[in-house]
Backbone atoms as SQL, in Angstrom:
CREATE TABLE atoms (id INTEGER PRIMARY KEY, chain TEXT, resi INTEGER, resn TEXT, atom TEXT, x REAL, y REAL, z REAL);
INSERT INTO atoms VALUES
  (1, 'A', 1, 'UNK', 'N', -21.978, 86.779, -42.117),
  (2, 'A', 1, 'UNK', 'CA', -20.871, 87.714, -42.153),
  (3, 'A', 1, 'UNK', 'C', -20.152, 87.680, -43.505),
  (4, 'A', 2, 'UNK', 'N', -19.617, 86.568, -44.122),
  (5, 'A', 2, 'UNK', 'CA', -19.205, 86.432, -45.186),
  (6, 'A', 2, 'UNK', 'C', -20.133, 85.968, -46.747),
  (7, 'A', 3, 'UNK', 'N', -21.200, 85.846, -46.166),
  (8, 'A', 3, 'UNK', 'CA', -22.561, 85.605, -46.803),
  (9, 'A', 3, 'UNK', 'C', -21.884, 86.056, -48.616),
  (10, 'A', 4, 'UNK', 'N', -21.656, 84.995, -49.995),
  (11, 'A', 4, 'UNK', 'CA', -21.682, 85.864, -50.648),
  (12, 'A', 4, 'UNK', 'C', -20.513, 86.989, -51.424),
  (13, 'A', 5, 'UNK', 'N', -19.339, 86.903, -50.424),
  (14, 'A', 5, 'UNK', 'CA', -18.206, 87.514, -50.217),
  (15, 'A', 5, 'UNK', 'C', -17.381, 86.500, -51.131),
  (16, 'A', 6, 'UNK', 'N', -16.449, 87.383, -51.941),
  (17, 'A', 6, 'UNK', 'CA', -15.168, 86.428, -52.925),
  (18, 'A', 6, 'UNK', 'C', -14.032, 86.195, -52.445),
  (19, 'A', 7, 'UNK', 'N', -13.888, 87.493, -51.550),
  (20, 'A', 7, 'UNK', 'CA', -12.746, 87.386, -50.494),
  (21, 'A', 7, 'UNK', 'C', -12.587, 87.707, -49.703),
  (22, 'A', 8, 'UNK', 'N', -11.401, 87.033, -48.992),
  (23, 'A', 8, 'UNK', 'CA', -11.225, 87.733, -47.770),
  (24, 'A', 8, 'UNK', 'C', -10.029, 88.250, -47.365),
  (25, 'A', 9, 'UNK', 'N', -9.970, 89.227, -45.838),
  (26, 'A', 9, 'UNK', 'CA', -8.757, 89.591, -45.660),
  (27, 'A', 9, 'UNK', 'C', -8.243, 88.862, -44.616),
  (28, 'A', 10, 'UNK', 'N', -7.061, 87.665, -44.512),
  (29, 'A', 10, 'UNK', 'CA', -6.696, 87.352, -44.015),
  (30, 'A', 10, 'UNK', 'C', -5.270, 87.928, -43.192),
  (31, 'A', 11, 'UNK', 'N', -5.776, 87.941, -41.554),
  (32, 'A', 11, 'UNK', 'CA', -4.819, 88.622, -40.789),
  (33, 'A', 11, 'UNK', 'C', -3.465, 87.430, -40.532),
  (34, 'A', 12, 'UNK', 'N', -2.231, 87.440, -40.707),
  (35, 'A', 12, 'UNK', 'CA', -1.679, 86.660, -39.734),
  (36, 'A', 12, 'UNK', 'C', -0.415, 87.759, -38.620),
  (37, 'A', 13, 'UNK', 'N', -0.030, 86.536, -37.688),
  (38, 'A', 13, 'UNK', 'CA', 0.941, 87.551, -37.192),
  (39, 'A', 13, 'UNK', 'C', 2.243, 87.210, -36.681),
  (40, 'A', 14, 'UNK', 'N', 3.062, 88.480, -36.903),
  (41, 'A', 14, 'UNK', 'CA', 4.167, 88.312, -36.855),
  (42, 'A', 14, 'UNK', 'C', 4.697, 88.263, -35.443),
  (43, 'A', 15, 'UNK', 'N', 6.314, 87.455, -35.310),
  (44, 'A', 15, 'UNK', 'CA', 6.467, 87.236, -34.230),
  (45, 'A', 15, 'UNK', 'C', 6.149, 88.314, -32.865),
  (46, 'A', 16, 'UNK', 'N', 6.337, 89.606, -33.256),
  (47, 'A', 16, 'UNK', 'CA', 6.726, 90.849, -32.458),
  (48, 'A', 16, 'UNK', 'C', 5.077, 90.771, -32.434),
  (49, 'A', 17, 'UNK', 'N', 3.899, 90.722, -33.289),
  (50, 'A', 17, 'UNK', 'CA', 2.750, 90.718, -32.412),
  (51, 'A', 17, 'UNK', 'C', 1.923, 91.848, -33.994),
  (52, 'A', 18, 'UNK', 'N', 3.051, 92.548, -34.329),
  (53, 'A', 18, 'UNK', 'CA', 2.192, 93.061, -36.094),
  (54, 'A', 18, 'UNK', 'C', 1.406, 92.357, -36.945),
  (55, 'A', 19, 'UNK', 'N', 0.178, 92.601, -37.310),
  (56, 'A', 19, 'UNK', 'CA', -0.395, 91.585, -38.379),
  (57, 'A', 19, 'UNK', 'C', -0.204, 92.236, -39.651),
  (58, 'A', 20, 'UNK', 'N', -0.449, 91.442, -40.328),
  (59, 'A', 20, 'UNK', 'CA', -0.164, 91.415, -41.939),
  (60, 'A', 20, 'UNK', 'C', -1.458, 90.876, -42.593),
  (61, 'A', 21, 'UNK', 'N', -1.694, 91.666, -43.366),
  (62, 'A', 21, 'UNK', 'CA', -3.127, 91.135, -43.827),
  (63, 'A', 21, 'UNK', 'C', -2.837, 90.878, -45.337),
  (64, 'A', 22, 'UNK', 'N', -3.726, 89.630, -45.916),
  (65, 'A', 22, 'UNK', 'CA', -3.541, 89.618, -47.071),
  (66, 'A', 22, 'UNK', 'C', -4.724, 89.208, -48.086),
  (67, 'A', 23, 'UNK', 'N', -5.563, 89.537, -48.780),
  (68, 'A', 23, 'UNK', 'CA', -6.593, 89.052, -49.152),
  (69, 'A', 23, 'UNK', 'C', -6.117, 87.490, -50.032),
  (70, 'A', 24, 'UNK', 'N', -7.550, 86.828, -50.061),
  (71, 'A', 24, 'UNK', 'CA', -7.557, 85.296, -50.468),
  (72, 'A', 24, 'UNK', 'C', -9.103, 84.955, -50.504),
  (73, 'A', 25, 'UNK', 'N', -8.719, 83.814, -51.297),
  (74, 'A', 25, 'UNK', 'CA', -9.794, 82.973, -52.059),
  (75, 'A', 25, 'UNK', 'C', -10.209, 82.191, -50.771),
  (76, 'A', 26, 'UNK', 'N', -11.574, 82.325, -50.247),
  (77, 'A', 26, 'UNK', 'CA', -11.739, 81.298, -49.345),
  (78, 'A', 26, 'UNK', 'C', -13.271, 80.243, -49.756),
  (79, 'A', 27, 'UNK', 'N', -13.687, 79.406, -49.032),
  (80, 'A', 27, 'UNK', 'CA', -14.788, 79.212, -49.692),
  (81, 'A', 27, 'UNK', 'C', -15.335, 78.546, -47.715),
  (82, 'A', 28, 'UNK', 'N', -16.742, 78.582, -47.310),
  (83, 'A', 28, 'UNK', 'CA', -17.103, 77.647, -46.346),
  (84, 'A', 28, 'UNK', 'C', -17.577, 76.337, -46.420),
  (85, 'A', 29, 'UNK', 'N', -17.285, 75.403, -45.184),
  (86, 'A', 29, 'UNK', 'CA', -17.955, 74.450, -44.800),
  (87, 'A', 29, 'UNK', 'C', -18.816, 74.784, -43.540),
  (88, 'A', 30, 'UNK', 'N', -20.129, 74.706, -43.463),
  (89, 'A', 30, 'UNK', 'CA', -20.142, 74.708, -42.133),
  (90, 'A', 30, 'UNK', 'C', -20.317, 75.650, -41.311),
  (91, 'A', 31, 'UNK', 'N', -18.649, 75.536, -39.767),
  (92, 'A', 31, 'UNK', 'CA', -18.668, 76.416, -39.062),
  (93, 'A', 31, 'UNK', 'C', -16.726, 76.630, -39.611),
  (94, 'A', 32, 'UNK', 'N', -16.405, 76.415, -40.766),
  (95, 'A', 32, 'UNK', 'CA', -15.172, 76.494, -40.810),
  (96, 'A', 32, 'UNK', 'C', -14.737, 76.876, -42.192),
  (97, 'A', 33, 'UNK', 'N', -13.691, 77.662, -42.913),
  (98, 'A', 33, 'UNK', 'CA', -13.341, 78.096, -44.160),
  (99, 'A', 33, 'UNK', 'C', -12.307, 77.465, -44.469),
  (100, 'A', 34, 'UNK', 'N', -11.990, 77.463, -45.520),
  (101, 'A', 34, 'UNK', 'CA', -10.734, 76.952, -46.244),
  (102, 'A', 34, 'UNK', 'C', -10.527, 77.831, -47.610),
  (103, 'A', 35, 'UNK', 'N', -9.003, 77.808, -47.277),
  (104, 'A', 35, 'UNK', 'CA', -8.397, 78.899, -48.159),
  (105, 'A', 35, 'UNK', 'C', -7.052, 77.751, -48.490),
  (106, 'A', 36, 'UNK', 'N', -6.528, 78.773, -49.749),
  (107, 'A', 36, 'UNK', 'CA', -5.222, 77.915, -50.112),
  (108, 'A', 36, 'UNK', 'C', -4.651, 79.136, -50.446),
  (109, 'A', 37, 'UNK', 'N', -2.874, 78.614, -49.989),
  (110, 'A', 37, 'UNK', 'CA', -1.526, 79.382, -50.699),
  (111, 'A', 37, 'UNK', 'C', -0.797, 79.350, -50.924),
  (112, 'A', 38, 'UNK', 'N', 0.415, 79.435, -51.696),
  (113, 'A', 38, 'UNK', 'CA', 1.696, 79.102, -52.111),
  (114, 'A', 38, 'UNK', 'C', 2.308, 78.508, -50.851),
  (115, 'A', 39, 'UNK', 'N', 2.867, 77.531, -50.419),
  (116, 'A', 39, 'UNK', 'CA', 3.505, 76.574, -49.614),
  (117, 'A', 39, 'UNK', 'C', 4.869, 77.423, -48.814),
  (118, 'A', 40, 'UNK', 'N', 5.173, 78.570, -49.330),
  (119, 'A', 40, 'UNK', 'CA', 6.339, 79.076, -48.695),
  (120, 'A', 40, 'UNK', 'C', 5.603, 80.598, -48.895),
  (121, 'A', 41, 'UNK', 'N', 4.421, 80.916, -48.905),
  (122, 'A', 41, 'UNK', 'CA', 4.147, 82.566, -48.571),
  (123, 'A', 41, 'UNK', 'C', 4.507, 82.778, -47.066),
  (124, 'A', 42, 'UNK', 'N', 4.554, 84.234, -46.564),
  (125, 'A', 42, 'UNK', 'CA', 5.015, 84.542, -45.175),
  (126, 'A', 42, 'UNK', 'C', 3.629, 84.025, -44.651),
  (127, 'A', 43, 'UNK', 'N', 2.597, 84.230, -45.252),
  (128, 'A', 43, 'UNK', 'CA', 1.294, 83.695, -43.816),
  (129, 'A', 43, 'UNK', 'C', 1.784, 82.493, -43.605),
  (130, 'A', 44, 'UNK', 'N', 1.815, 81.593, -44.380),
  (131, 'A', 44, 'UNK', 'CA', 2.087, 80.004, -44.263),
  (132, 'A', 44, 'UNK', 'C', 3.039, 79.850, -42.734),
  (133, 'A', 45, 'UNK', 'N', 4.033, 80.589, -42.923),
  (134, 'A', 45, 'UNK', 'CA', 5.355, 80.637, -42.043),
  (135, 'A', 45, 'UNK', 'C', 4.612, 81.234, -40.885),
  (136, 'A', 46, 'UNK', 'N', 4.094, 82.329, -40.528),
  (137, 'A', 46, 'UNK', 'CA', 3.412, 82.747, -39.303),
  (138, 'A', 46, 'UNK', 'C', 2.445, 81.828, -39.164),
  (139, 'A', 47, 'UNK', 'N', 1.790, 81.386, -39.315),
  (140, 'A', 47, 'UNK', 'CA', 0.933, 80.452, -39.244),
  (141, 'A', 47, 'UNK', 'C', 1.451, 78.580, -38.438),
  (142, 'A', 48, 'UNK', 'N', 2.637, 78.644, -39.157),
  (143, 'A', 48, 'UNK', 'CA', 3.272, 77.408, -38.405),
  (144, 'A', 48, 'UNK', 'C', 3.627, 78.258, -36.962),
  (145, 'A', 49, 'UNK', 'N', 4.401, 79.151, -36.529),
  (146, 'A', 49, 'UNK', 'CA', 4.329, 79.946, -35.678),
  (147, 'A', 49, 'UNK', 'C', 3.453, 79.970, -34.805),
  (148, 'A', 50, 'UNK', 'N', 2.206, 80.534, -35.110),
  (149, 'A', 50, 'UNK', 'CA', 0.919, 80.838, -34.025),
  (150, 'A', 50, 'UNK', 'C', -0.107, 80.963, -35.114),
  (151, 'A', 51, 'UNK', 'N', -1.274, 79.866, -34.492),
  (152, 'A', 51, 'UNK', 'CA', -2.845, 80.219, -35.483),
  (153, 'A', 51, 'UNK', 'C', -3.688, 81.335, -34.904),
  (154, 'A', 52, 'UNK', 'N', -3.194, 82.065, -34.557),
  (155, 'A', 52, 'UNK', 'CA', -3.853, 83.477, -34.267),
  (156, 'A', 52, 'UNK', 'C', -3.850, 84.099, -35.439),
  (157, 'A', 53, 'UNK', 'N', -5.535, 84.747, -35.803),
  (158, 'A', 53, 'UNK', 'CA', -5.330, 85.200, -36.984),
  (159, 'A', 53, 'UNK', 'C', -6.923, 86.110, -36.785),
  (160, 'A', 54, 'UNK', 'N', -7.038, 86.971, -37.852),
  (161, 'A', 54, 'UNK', 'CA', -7.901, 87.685, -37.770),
  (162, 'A', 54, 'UNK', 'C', -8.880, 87.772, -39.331),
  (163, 'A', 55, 'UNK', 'N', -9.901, 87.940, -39.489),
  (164, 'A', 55, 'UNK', 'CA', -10.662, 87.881, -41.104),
  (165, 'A', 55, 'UNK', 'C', -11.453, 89.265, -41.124),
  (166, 'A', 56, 'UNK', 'N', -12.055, 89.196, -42.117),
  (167, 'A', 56, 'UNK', 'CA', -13.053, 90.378, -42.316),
  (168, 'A', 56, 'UNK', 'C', -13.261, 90.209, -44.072),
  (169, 'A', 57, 'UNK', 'N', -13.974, 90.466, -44.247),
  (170, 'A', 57, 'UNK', 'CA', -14.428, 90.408, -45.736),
  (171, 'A', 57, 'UNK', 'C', -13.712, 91.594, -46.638),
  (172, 'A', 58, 'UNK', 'N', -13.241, 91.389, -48.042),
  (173, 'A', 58, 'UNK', 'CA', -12.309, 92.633, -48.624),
  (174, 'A', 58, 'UNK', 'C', -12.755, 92.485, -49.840),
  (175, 'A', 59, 'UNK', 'N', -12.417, 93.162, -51.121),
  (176, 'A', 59, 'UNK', 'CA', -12.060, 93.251, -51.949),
  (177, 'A', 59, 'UNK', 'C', -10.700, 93.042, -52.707),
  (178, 'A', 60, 'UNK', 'N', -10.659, 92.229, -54.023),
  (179, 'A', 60, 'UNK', 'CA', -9.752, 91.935, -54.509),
  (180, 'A', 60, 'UNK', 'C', -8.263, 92.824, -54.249),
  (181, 'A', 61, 'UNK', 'N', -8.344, 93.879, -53.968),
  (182, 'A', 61, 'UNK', 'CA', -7.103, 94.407, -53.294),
  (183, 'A', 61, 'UNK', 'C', -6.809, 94.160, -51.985),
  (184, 'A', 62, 'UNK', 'N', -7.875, 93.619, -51.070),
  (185, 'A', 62, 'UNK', 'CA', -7.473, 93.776, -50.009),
  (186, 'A', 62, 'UNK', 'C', -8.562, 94.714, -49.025),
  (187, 'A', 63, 'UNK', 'N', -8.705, 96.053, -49.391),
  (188, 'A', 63, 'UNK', 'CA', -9.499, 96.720, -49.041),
  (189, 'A', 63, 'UNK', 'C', -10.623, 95.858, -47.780),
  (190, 'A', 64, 'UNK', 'N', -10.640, 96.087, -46.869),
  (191, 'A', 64, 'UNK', 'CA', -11.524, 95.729, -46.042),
  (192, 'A', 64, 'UNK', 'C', -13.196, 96.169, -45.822),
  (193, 'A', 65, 'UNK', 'N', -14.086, 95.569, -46.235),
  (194, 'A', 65, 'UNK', 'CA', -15.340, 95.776, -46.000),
  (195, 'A', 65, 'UNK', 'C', -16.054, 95.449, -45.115),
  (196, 'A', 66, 'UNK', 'N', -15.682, 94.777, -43.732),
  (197, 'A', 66, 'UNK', 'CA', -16.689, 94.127, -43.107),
  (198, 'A', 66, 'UNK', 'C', -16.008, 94.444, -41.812),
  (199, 'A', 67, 'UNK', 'N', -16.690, 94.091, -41.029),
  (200, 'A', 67, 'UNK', 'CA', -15.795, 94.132, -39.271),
  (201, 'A', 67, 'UNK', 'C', -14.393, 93.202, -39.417),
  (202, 'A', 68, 'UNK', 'N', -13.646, 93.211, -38.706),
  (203, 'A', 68, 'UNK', 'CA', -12.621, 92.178, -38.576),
  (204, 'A', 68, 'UNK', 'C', -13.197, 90.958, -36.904),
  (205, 'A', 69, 'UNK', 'N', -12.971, 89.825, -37.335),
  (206, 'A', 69, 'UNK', 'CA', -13.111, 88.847, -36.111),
  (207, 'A', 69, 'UNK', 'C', -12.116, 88.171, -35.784),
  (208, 'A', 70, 'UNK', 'N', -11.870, 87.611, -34.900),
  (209, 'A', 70, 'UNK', 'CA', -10.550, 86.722, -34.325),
  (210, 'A', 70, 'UNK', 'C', -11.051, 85.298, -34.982),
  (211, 'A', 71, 'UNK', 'N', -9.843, 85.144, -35.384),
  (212, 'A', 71, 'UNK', 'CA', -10.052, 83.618, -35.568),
  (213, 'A', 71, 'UNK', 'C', -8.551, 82.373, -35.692),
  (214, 'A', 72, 'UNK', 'N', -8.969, 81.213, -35.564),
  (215, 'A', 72, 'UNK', 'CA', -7.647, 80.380, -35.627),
  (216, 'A', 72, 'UNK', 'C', -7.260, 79.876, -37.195),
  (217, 'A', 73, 'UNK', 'N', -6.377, 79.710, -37.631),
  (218, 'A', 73, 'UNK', 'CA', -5.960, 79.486, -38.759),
  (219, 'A', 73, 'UNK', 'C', -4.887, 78.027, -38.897),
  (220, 'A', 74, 'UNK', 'N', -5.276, 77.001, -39.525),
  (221, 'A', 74, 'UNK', 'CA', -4.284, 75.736, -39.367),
  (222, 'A', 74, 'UNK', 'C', -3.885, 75.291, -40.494),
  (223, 'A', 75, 'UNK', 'N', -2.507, 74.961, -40.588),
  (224, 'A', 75, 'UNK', 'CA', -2.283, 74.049, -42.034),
  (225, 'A', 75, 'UNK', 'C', -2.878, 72.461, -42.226),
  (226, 'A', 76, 'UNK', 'N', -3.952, 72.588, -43.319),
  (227, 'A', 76, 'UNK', 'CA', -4.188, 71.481, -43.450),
  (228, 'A', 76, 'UNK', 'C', -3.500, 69.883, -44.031),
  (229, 'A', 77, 'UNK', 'N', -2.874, 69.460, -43.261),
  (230, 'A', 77, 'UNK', 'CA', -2.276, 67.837, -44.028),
  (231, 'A', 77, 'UNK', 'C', -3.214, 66.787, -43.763),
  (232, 'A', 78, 'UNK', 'N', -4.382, 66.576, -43.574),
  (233, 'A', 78, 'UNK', 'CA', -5.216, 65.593, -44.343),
  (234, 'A', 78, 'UNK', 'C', -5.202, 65.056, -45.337),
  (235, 'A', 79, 'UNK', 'N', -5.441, 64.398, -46.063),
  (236, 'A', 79, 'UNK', 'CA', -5.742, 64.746, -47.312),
  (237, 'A', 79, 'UNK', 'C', -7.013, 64.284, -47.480),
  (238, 'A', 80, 'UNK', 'N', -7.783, 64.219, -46.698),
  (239, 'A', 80, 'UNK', 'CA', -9.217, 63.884, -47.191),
  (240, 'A', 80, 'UNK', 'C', -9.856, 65.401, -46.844),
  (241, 'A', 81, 'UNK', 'N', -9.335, 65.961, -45.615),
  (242, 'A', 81, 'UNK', 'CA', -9.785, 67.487, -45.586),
  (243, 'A', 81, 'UNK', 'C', -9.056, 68.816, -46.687),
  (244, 'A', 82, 'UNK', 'N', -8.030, 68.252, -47.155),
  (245, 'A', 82, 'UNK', 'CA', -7.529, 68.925, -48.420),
  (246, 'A', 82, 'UNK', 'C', -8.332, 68.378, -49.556),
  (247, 'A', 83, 'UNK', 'N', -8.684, 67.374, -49.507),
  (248, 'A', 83, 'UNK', 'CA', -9.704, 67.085, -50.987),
  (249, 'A', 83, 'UNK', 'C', -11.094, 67.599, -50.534),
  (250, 'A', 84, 'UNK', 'N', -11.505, 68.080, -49.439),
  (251, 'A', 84, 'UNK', 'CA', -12.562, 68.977, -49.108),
  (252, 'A', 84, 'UNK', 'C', -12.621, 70.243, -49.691),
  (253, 'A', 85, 'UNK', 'N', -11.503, 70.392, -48.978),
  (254, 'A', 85, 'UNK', 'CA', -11.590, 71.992, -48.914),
  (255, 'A', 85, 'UNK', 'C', -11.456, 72.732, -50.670),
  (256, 'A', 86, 'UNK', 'N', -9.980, 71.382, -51.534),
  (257, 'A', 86, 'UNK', 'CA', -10.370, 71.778, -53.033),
  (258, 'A', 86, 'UNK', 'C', -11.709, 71.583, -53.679),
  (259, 'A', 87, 'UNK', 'N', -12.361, 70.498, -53.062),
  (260, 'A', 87, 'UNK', 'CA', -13.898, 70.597, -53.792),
  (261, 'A', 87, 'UNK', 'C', -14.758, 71.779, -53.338),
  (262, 'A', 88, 'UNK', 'N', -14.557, 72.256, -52.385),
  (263, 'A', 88, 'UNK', 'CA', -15.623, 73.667, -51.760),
  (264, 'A', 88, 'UNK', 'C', -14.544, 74.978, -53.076),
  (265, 'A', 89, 'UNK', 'N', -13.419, 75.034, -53.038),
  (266, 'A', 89, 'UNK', 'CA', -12.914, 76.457, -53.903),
  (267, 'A', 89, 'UNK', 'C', -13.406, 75.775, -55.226),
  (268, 'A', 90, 'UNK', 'N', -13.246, 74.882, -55.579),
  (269, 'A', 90, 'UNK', 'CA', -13.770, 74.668, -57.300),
  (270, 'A', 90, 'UNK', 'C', -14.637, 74.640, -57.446),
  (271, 'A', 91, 'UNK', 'N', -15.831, 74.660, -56.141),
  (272, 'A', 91, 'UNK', 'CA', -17.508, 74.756, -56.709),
  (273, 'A', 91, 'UNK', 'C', -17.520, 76.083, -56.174),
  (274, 'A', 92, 'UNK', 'N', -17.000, 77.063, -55.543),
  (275, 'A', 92, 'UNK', 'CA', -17.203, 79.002, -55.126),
  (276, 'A', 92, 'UNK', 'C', -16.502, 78.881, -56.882),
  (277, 'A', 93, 'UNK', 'N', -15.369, 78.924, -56.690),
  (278, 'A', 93, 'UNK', 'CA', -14.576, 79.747, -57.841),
  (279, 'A', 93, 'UNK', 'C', -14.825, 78.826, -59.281),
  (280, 'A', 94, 'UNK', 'N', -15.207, 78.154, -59.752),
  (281, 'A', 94, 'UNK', 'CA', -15.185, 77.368, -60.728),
  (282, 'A', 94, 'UNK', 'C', -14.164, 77.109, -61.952),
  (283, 'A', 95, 'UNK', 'N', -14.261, 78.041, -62.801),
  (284, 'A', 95, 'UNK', 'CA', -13.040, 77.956, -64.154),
  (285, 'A', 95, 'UNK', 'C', -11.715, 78.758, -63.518),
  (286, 'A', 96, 'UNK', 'N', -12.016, 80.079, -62.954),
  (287, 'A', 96, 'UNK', 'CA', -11.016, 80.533, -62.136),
  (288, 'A', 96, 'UNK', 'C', -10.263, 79.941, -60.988),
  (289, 'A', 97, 'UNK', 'N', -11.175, 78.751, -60.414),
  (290, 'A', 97, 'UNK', 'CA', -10.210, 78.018, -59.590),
  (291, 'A', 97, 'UNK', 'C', -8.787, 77.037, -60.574),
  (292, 'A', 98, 'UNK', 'N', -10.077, 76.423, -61.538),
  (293, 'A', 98, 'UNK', 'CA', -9.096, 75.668, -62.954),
  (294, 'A', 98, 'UNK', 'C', -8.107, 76.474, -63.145),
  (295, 'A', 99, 'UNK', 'N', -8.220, 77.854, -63.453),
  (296, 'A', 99, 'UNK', 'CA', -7.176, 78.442, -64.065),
  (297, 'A', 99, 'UNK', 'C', -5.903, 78.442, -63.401),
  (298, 'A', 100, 'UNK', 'N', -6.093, 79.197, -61.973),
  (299, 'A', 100, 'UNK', 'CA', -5.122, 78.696, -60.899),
  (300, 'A', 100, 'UNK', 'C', -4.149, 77.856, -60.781),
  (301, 'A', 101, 'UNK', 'N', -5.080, 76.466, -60.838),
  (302, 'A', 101, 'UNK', 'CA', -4.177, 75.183, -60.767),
  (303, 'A', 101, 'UNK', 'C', -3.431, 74.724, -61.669),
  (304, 'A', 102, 'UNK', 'N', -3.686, 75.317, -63.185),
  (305, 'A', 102, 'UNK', 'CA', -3.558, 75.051, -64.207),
  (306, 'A', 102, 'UNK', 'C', -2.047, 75.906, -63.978),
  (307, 'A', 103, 'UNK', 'N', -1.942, 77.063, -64.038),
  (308, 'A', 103, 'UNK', 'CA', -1.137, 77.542, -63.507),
  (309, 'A', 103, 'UNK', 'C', 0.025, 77.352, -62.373),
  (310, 'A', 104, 'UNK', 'N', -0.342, 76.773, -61.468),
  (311, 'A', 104, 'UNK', 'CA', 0.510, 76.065, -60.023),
  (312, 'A', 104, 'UNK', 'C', 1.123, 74.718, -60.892),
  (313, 'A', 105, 'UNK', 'N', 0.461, 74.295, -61.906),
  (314, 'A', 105, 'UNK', 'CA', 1.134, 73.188, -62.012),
  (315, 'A', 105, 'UNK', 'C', 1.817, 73.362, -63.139),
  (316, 'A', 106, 'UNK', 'N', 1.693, 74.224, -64.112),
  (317, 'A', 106, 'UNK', 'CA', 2.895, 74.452, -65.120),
  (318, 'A', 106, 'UNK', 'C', 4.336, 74.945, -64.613),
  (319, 'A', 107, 'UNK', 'N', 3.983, 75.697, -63.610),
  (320, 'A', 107, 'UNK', 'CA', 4.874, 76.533, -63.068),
  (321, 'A', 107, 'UNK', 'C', 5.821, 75.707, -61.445),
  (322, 'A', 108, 'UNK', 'N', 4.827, 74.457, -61.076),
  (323, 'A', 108, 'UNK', 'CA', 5.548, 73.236, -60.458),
  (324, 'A', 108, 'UNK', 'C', 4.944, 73.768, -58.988),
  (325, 'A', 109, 'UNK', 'N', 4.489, 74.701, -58.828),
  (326, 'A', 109, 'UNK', 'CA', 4.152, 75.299, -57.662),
  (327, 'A', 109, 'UNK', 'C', 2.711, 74.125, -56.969),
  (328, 'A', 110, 'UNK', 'N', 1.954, 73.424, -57.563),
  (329, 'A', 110, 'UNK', 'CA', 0.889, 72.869, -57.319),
  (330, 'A', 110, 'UNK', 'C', 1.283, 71.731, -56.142),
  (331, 'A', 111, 'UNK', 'N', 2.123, 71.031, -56.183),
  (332, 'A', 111, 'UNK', 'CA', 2.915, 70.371, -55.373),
  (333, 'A', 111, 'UNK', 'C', 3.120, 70.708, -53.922),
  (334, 'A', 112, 'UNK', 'N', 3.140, 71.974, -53.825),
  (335, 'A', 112, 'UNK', 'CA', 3.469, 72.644, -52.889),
  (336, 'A', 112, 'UNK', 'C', 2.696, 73.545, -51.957),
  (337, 'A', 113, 'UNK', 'N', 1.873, 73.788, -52.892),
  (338, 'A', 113, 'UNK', 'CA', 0.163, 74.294, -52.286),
  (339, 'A', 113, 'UNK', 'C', 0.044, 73.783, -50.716),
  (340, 'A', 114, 'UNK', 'N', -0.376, 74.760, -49.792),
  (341, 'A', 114, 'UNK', 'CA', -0.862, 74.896, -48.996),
  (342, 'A', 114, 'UNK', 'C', -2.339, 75.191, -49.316),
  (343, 'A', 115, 'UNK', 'N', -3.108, 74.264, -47.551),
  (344, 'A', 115, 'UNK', 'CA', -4.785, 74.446, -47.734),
  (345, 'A', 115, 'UNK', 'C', -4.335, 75.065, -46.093),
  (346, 'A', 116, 'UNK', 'N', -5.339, 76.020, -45.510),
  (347, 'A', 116, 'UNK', 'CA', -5.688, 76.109, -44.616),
  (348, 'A', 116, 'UNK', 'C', -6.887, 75.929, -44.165),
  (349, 'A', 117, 'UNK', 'N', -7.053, 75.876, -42.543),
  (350, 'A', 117, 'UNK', 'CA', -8.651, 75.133, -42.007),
  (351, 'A', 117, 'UNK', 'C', -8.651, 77.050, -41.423),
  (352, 'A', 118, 'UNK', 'N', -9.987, 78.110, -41.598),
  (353, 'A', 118, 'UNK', 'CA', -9.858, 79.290, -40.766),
  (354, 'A', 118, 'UNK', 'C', -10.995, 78.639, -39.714),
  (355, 'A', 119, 'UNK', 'N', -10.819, 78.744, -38.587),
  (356, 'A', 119, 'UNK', 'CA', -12.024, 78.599, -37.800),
  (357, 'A', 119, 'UNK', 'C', -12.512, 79.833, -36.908),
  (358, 'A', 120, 'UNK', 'N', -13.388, 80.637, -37.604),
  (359, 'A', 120, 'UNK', 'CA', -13.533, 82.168, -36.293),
  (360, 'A', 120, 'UNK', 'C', -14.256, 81.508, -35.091),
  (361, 'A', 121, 'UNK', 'N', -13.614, 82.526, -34.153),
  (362, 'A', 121, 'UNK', 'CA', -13.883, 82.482, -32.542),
  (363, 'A', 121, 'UNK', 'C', -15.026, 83.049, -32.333),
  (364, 'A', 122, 'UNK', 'N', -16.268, 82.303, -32.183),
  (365, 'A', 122, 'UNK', 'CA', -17.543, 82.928, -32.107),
  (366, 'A', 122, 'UNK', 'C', -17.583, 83.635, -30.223),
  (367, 'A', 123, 'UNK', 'N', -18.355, 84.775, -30.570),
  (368, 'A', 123, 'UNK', 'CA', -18.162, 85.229, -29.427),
  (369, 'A', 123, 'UNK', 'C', -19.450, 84.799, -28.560),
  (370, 'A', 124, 'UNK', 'N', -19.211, 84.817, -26.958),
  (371, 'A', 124, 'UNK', 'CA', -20.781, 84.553, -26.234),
  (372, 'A', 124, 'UNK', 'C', -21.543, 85.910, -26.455),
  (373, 'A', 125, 'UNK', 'N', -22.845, 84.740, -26.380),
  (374, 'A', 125, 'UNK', 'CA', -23.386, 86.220, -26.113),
  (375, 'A', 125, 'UNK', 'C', -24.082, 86.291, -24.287);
């Protein structure tokens, strides 16, 4: 489904039940994704809320290309699954992941970084 894909559109939702979609850098393990985001974005906050969340593959705007699927979304505080999940985005994204961080941390924001775990809800068949 994401075979290949740079990004994605991540659904979260708001209390009243509206989602908000936002594209992001994700990369896989597995049967599970990891994405990162500014520590005080609104997904972060819906997300402590309820891991109900929805994906689909997009384009750097957002733009949606793929089906959308249900899936759960968690803040990661590990830190051995946060030193995962940064080694899976710095081997997808490579110098552009560098650049990023390079960035989060001039700007003090790196500290504060959020990782999320996405896990989609595979359906029966």
């Amino acid at each position: 489904m994401l075979e290949g894909e740079r990004y994605l559109s991540l659904a979260t939702f708001r209390r009243d039940g509206r989602a908000v979609a936002t594209p992001i850098w994700f990369a896989a393990d597995t049967r599970v994704l990891y994405a990162f985001s500014a520590g005080e974005a609104g997904k972060i906050k819906r997300l402590r809320n309820s891991p109900r969340a929805r994906i689909a593959a997009c384009d750097a705007r957002g733009r949606v290309r793929g089906e959308w699927r249900d899936a759960r979304a968690y803040l990661v505080t590990d830190p051995a699954q946060r030193a995962r999940a940064d080694e899976l985005l710095h081997a997808k994204y490579g110098w552009q992941m560098w650049l990023a961080d390079t960035g989060s941390r001039l700007t003090g924001r790196y500290a504060k970084r959020a990782y999320l775990r996405i896990e989609p809800i595979r359906l029966s068949s």
